[in-house]
N, C-alpha and C positions, 0 to 999 in steps of 0.2 A: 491782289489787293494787299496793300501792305501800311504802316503806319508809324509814323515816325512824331518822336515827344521834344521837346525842352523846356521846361518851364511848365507854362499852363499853356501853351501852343502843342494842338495836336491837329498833323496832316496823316490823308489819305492819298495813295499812288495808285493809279494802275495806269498798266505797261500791255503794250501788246503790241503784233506787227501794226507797221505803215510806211509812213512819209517821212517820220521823222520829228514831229512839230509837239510842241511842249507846251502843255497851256493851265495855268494857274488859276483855280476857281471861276474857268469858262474865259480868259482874256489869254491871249499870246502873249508868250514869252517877252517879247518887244514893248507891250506897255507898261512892263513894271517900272516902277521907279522907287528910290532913284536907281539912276545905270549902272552901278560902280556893283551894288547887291545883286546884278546878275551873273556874273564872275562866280561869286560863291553859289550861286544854286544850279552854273554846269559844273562845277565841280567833278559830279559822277560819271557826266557823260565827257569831262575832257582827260580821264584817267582809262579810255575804256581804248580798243584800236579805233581806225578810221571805219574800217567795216562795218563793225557794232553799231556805230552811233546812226546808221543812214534809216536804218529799218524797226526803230523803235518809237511808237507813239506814248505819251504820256501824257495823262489826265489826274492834276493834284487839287485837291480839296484841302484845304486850311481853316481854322480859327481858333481864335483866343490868342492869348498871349501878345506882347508888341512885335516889334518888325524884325528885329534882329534872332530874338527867339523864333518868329515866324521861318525867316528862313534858315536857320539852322534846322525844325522840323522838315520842312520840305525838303533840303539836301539826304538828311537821315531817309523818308520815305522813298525817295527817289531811286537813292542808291540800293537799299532793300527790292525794292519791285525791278531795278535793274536787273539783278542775283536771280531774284524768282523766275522774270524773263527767260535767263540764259541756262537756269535749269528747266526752266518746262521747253524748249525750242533747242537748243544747241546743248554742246556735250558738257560732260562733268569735269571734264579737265578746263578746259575754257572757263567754268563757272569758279574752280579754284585758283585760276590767275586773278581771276580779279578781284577774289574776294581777298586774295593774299595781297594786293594793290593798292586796295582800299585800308586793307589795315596797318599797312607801312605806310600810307599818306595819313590816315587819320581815323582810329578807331572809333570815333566820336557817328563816323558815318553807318555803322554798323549795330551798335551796339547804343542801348537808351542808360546814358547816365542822369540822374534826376538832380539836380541842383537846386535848391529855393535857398531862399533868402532868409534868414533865422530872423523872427520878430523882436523889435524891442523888449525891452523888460522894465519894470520899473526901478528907480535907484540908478540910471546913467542916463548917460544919452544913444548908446545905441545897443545891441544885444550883448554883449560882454562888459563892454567898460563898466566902469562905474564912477559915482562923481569921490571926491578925493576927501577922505576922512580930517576931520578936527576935532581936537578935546576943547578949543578954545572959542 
């Protein structure tokens, strides 16, 4: 069980043998939408060999956050319960190619950077600017 953040989106992974099938808050991989945001959430598993990918089930829990934040937690969770996987089942060397794989495609998948949004202030229109000084 593992857990991946961005935003105020926090998903839950777990990983363990099977078929193979990927299912998002209880629905198949196949009804997410839109299509184009399933590309980014195999990310993990299309970085991994052909072997790997046949015998791993995965069950993701999401919420909060929007869509895009959404799936960048669940690629993060994924790819972590991946790692745990190949450490608890398969060897230590295995588990360091791919974590070494992972962080040369995108360390974003491993590791939780927290990003928000700085709030307004008053005196401009967004959290730094400010409106433009006159004596006149």
């Amino acid at each position: 069980q593992t857990f991946g953040k961005k935003k105020s989106a926090l998903a839950v992974a777990f990983c363990k043998k099977g078929k193979g099938s990927i299912k998002v808050n209880g629905f198949a991989l196949n009804m997410l939408q839109p299509y184009h945001i399933r590309d980014k959430l195999l990310e993990p598993f299309l970085l991994l060999d052909t072997t790997d990918k046949l015998n791993i089930d995965a069950r993701i829990f999401v919420k909060g956050g929007g869509l895009i934040s959404r799936i960048y937690a669940i690629r993060q969770a994924l790819a972590k319960s991946i790692l745990l996987y190949h450490l608890k089942y398969t060897s230590v060397n295995k588990l360091l190619a791919i974590k070494l794989r992972y962080l040369e495609y995108d360390d974003k998948l491993i590791f939780v950077k927290n990003q928000y949004n700085e709030p307004k202030k008053f005196g401009g229109r967004g959290a730094r600017s400010r409106f433009q000084k006159s004596y006149r």
